[in-house]
C-alpha positions as CSV (number, residue, x, y, z in Angstrom):
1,X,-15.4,-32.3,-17.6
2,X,-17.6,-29.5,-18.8
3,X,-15.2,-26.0,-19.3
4,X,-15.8,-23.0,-17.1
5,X,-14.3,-20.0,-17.0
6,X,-12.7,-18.1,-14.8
7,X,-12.5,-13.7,-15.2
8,X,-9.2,-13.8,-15.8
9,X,-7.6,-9.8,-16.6
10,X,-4.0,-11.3,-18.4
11,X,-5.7,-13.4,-20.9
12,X,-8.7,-11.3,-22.0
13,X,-6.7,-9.3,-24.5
14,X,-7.0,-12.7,-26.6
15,X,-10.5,-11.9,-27.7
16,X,-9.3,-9.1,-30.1
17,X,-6.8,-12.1,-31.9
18,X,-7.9,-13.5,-35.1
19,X,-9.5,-16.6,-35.9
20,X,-5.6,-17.8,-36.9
21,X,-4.2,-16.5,-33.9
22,X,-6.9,-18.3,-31.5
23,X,-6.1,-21.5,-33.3
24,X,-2.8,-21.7,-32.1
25,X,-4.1,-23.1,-28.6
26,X,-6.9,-25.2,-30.4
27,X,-4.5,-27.0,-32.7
28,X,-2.5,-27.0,-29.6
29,X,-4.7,-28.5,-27.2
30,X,-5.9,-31.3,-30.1
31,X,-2.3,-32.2,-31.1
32,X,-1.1,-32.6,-27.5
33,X,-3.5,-33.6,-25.1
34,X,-5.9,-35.8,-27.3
35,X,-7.3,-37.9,-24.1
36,X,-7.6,-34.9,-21.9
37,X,-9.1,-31.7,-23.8
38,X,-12.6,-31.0,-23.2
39,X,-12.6,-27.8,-26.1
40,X,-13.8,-30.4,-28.6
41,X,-16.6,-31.2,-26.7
42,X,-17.9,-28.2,-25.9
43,X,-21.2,-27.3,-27.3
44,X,-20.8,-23.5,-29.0
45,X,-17.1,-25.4,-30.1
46,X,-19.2,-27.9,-32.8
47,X,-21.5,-25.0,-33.4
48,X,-18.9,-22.4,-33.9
49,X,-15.6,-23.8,-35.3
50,X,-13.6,-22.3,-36.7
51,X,-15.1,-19.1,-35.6
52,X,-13.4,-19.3,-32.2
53,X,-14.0,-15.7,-31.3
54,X,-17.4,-17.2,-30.4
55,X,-15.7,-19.2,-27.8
56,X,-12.7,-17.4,-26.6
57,X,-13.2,-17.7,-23.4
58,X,-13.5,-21.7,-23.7
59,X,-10.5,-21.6,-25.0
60,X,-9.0,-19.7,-21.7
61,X,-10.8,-22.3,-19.2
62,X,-8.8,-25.1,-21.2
63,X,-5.6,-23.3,-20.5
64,X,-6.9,-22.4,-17.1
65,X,-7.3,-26.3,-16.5
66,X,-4.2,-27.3,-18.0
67,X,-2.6,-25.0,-15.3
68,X,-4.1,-26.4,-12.7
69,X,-3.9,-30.1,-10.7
70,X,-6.4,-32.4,-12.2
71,X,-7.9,-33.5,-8.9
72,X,-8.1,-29.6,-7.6
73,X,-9.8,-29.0,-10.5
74,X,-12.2,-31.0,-10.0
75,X,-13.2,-29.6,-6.9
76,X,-13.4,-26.0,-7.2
77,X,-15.0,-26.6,-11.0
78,X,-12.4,-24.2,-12.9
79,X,-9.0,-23.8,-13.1
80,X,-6.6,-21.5,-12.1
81,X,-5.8,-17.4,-13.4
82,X,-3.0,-17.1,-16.0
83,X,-0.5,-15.4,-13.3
84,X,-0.9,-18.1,-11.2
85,X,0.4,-20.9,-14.3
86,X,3.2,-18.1,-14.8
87,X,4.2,-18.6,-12.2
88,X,4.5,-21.8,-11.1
89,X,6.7,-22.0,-14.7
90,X,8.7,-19.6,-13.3
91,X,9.3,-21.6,-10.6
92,X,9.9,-25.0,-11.9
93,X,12.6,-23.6,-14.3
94,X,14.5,-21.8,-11.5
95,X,13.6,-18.1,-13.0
96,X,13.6,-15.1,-10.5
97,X,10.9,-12.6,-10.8
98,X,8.8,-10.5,-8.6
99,X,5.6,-12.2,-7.7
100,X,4.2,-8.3,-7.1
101,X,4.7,-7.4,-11.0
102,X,1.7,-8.1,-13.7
103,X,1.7,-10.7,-16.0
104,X,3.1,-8.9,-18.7
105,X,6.3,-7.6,-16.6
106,X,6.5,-11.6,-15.4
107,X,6.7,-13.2,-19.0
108,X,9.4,-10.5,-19.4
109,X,11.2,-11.4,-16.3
110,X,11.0,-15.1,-17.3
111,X,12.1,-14.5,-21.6
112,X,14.7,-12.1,-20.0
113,X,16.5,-15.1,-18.0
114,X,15.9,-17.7,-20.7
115,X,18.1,-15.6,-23.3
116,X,20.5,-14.6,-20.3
117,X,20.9,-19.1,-19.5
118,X,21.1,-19.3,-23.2
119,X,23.9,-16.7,-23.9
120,X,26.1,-18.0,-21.4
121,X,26.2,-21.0,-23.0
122,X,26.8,-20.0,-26.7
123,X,30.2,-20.2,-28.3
124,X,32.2,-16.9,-29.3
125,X,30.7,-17.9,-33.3
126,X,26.8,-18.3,-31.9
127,X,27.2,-15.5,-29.9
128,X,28.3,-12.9,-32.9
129,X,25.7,-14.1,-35.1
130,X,23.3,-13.5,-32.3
131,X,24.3,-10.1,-31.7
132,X,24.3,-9.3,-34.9
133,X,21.0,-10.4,-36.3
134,X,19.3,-8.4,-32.9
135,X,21.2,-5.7,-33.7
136,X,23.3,-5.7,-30.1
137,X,26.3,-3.5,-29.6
138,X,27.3,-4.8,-26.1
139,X,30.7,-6.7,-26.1
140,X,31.3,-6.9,-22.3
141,X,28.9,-10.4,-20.8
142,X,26.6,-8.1,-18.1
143,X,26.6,-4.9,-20.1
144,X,25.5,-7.3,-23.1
145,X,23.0,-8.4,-20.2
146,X,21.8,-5.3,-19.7
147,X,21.2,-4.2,-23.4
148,X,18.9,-7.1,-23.8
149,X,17.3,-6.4,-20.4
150,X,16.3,-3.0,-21.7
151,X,15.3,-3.7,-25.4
152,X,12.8,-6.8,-24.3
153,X,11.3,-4.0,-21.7
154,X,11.6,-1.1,-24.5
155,X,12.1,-2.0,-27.9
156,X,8.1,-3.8,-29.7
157,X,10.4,-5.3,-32.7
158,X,13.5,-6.8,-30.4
159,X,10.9,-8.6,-28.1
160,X,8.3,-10.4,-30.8
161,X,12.2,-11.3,-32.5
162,X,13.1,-13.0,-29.4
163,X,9.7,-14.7,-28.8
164,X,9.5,-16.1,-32.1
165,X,13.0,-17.2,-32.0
166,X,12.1,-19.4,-28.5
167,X,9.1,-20.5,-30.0
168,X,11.7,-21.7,-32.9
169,X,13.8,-23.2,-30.5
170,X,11.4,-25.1,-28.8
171,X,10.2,-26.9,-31.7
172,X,13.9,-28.0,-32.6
173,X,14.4,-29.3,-29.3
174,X,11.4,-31.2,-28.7
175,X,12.1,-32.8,-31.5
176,X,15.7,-33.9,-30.4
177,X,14.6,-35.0,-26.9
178,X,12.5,-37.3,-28.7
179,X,9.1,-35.2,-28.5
180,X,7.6,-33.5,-31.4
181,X,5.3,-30.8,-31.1
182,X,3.2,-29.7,-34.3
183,X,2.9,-25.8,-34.3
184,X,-0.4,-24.4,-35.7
185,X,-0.3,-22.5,-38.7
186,X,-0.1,-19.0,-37.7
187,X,3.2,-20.1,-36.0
188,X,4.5,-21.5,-38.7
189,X,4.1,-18.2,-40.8
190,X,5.9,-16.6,-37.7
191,X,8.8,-19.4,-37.7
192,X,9.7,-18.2,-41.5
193,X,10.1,-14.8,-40.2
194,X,13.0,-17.0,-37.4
195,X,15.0,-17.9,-40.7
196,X,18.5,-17.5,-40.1
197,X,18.3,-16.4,-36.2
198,X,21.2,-17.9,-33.9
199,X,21.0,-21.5,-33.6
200,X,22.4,-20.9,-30.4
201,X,19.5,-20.5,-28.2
202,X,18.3,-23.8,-26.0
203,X,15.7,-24.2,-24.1
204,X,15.9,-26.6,-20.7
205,X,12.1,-28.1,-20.7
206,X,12.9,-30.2,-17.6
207,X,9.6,-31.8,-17.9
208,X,8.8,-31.4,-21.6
209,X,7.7,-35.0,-21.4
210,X,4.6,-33.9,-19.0
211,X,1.7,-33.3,-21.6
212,X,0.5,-30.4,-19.7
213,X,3.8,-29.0,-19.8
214,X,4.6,-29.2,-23.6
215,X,0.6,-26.9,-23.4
216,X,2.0,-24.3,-21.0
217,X,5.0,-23.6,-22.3
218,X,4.5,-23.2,-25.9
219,X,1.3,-20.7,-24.7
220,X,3.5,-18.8,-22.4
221,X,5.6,-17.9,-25.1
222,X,3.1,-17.2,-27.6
223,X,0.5,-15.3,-25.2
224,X,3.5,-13.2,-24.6
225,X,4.3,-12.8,-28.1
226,X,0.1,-11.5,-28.8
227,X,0.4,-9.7,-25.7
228,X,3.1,-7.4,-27.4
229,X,1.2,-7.4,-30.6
230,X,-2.3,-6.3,-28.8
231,X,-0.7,-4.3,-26.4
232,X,-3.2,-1.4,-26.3
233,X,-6.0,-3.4,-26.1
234,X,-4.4,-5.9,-23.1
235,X,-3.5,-2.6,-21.7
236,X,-7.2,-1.2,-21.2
237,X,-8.3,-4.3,-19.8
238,X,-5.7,-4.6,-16.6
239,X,-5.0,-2.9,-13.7
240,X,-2.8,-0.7,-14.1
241,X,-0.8,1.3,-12.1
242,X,0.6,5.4,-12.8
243,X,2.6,7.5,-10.3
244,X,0.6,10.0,-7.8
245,X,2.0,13.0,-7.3
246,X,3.5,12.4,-3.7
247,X,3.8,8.5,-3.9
248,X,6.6,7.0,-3.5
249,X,9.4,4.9,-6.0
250,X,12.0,2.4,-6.2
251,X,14.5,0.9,-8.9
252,X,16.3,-2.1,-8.6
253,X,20.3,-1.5,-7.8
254,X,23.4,-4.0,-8.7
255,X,21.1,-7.1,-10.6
256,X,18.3,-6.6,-7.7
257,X,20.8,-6.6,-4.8
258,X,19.8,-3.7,-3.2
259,X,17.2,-0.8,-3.7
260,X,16.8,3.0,-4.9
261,X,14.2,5.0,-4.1
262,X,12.6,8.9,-4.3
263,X,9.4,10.8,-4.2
264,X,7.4,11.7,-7.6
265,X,6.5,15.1,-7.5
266,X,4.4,15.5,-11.0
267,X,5.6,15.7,-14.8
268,X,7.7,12.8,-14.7
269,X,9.8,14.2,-11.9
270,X,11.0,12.5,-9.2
271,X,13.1,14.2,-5.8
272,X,16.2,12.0,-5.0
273,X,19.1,12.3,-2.8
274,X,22.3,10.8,-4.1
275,X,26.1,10.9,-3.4
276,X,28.2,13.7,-5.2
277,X,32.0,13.9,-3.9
278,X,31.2,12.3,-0.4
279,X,28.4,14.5,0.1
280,X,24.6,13.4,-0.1
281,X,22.7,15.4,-2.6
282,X,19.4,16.4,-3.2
283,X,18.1,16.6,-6.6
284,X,15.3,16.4,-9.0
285,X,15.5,13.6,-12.0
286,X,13.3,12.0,-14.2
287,X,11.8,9.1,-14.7
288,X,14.1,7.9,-17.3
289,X,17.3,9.1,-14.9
290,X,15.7,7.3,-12.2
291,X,16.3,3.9,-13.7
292,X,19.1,4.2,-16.2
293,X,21.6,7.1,-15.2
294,X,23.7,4.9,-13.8
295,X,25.5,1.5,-14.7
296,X,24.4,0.5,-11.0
297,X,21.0,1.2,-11.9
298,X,20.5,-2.3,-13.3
299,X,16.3,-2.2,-12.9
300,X,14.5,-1.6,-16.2
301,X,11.0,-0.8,-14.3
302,X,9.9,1.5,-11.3
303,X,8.3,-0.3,-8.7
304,X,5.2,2.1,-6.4
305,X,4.4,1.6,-3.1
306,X,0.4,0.5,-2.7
307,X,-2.2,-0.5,-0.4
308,X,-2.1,-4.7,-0.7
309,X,-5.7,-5.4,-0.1
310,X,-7.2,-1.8,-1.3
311,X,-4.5,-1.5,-4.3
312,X,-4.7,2.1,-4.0
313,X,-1.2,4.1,-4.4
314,X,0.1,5.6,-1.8
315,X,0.7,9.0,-1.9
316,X,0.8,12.7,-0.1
317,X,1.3,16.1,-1.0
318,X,3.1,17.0,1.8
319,X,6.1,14.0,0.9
320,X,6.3,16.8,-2.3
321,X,6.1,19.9,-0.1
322,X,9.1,18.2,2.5
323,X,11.0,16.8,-0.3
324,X,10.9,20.2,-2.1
325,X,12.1,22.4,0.8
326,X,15.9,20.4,0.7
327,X,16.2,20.5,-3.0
328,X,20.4,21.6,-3.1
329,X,20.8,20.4,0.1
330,X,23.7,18.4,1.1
331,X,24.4,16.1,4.3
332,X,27.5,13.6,5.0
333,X,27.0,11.1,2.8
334,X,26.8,7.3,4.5
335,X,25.7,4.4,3.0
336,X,24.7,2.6,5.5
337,X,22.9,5.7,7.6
338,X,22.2,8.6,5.6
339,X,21.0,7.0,2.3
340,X,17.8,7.3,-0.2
341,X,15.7,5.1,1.9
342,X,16.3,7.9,5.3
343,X,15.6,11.0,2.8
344,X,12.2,9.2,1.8
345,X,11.6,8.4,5.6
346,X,12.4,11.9,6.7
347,X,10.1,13.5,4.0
348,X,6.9,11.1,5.5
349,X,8.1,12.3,9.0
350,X,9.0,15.7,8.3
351,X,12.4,15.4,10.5
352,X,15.2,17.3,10.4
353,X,17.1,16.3,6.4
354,X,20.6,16.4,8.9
355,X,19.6,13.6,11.8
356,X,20.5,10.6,10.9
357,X,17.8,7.9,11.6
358,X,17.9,4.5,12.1
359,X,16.1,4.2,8.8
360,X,18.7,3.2,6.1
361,X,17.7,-0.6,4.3
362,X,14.6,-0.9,2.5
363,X,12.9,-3.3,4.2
364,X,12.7,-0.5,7.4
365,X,11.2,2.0,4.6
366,X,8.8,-0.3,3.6
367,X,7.6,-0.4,7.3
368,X,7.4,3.0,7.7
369,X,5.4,3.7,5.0
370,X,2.7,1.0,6.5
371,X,3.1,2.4,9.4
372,X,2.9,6.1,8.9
373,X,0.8,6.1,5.7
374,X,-1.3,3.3,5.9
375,X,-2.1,3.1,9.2
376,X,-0.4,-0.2,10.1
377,X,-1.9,-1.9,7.2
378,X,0.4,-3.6,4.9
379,X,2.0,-2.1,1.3
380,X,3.5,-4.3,-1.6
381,X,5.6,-2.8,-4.1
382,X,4.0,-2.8,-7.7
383,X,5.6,-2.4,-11.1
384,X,4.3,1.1,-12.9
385,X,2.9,0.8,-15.9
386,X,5.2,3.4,-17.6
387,X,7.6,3.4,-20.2
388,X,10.6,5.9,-19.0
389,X,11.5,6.1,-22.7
390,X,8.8,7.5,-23.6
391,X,9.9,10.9,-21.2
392,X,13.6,11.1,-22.6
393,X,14.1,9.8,-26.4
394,X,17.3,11.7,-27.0
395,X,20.2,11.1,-23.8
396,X,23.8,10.2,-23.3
397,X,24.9,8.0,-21.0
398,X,26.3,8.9,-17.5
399,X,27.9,7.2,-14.6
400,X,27.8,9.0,-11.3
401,X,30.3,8.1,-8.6
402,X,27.4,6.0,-6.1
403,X,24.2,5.8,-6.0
404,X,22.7,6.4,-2.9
């Protein structure tokens, strides 16, 4: 089957990788799927190799096919987009994560629950040699959680650590469950680096005996490692989403049980209401506040409300100018009535900030917005593209009483 390729914005970083880099997924493809690749018979692959920057993008369309279903395949001539194969690993090994988010926030998500799985199952003697080669200060299980959470979203070092450590993992387990899978050379320079990392971590490969899948995973984990390493470069070549000045925000609340959400008003501000002594206040925060100021703050990214089809944000100047006018303002506070999701609402509908609407979960908010900003048409919730470290380096930690 002759390779095609299909524009795919998660992968395209990879044509800034070196040579060595690039043939991780040819060695890859060669040592795993001998009777099915179709790299080796490409033509610019005998003209070219080992220059594989000449055929990047043949080495995407294998991937792409490996993701795919043979027969399906066949039909539409190409395979399937790298969010799509994400995914569907997501799903066959049982790992939440938000199907709205970009790639790179998804291979977070899905290293994020792999190390959580992992940890629970560690002894007390695994477990302190873990913390203490990644440098983790958490003794308590979820605030331990937590720390990782933030440091795979924050911290460059901590995350190509843990990658590499999976990547070491996987090669020790293959092996055990009877299936051995030769890592190129450039990962075996990056398995020295593993030496003397917790032994601890296992990975559950419940179908590491399907060729296909012994492909995907092992490129998951790497692409996400490259990613990390070419970040700038992957980072001019997606879309990418900042905050308008009148759009509107949410953070994840008690491990994604419920929602918080405000109004970005410029400089890395954002208008919230939350509760202070029984009483609802209104106040301005930033964007690092917004997800961390609190232990029920449990998000590490800021989801934006946008247009689903257009992918425009959402956003209005007079949300800022409503918002603004109750700055200091307090209101009975009820969690069930008079909440963050109603202040949001009431800014959009300019009501009075001491009626108390029928607006309070945010699955209502989210239909508001479609309906009063986007005439009728539907919203989804994207992940910014921001770093809230990078607009408070220095802080102390602070729990308020609720969160609103």
């Amino acid at each position: 089957m002759k390779l095609n390729y299909k524009y795919d914005d998660g992968l395209k970083f990879l044509q800034y990788c070196s040579n060595e880099e690039l043939n991780f997924f040819v060695e890859l493809f060669k040592g795993e799927a001998k009777t099915t690749e179709c790299l080796t018979l490409e033509e610019n692959y005998k003209k070219f190799y080992p220059n594989h920057h000449k055929y990047w993008k043949l080495i995407v369309a294998e991937l792409q096919y490996f993701g795919g279903n043979t027969f399906a395949n066949m039909t539409r001539g190409k395979g399937i987009l790298y969010k799509e194969i994400l995914c569907d690993l997501c799903n066959k090994e049982y790992i939440n994560y938000d199907k709205n988010a970009d790639v790179a926030q998804i291979e977070k998500s899905f290293i994020y629950i792999y190390l959580k799985k992992s940890i629970s199952k560690m002894n007390e003697n695994d477990k302190k040699i873990f913390k203490s080669n990644f440098k983790l200060i958490e003794i308590d299980e979820i605030k331990l959680s937590n720390e990782i959470r933030k440091k795979i979203s924050t911290n460059d070092k901590f995350f190509q650590n843990i990658t590499t450590t999976l990547i070491k993992s996987l090669g020790r387990n293959t092996v055990k469950k009877g299936v051995k899978i030769v890592f190129p050379f450039v990962v075996q320079q990056l398995l020295k680096k593993a030496v003397g990392l917790p032994i601890g971590i296992v990975l559950t490969m419940k179908e590491i005996s399907d060729p296909a899948f012994r492909i995907i995973l092992p490129s998951v984990l790497y692409i996400s490692y490259l990613r990390n390493k070419y970040q700038k470069q992957d980072s001019q070549l997606r879309h990418l989403f900042y905050p308008k000045v009148g759009s509107i925000l949410r953070v994840e609340l008690g491990a994604n049980i419920a929602d918080h959400s405000g109004i970005y008003i410029g400089n890395g501000e954002i208008i919230e209401i939350i509760e202070q002594e029984g009483k609802g206040c209104v106040k301005i925060t930033n964007l690092y506040d917004f997800v961390y100021s609190s232990f029920v703050r449990t998000g590490v990214t800021i989801y934006i409300a946008i247009d689903k089809l257009s992918k425009d944000i959402l956003h209005s100047n007079h949300l800022v100018k409503n918002a603004k006018k109750y700055l200091g303002s307090k209101n009975k506070y009820e969690l069930f009535k008079n909440n963050c999701h109603s202040f949001v609402y009431k800014c959009i509908v300019n009501e009075n900030f001491d009626k108390i609407t029928d607006v309070w979960k945010f699955q209502d908010l989210t239909k508001m917005i479609e309906k009063n900003m986007n005439n009728n048409r539907k919203i989804s919730w994207v992940v910014c593209d921001i770093n809230p470290l990078e607009y408070k380096k220095q802080y102390k930690w602070k729990i308020e009483d609720e969160v609103v």
